[in-house]
N, C-alpha and C positions, 0 to 999 in steps of 0.2 A: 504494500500500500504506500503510495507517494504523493504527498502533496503537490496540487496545478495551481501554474502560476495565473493570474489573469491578466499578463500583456498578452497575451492571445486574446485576437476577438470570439475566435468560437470555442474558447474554452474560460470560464470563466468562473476559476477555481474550484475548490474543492478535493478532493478526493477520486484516484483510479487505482484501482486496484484487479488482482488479477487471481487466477486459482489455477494452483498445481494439481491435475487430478491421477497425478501417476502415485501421489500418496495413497491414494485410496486403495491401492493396488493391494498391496500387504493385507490390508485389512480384510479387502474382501475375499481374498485368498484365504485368510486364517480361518475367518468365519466360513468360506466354504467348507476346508477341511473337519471342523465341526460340525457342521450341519450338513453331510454327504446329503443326506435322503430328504432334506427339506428341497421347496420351490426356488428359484430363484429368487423370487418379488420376496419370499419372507425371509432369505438371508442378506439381499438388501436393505430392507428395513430392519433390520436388526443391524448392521453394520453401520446405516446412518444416524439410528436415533430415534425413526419413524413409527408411525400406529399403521394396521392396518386395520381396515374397516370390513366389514362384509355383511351382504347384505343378501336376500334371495325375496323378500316384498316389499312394498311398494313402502307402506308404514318403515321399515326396516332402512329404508333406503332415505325415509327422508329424515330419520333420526340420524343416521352416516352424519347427512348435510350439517344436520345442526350441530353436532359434536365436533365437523371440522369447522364453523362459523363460531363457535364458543372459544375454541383454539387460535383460531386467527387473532379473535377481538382482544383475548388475551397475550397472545405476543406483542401485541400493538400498546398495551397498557402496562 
């Protein structure tokens, strides 16, 4: 992450920043080898930090929503 300067006109301070994602390599490698027989999506979400949701009706599916809308509003706060 590095500070912009604002003698640029189209840049006009701030913050750019970038992301290494060959870090994430290891990790997800590790957690694969521990979780051989899980899914993909849920040794990704285990490796990132994430929830998953699931859902098979419609009531089911819109409680999902609101639990990811309750999570939003609170990383936001």
């Amino acid at each position: 992450m590095r500070g912009l300067s604002s003698s640029n006109i189209l840049e006009r301070g701030g913050f750019k920043a970038g992301v290494d994602l060959t870090r994430l390599i290891p990790v997800l490698t590790g957690a694969t080898a521990v979780a051989a027989n899980a899914d993909v999506f849920s040794v990704l979400t285990a490796a990132t930090g994430g929830t998953q949701l699931h859902f098979r009706k419609q009531n089911q599916l819109e409680d999902a929503i609101a639990i990811v809308g309750v999570e939003l509003r609170s990383s936001y706060t």
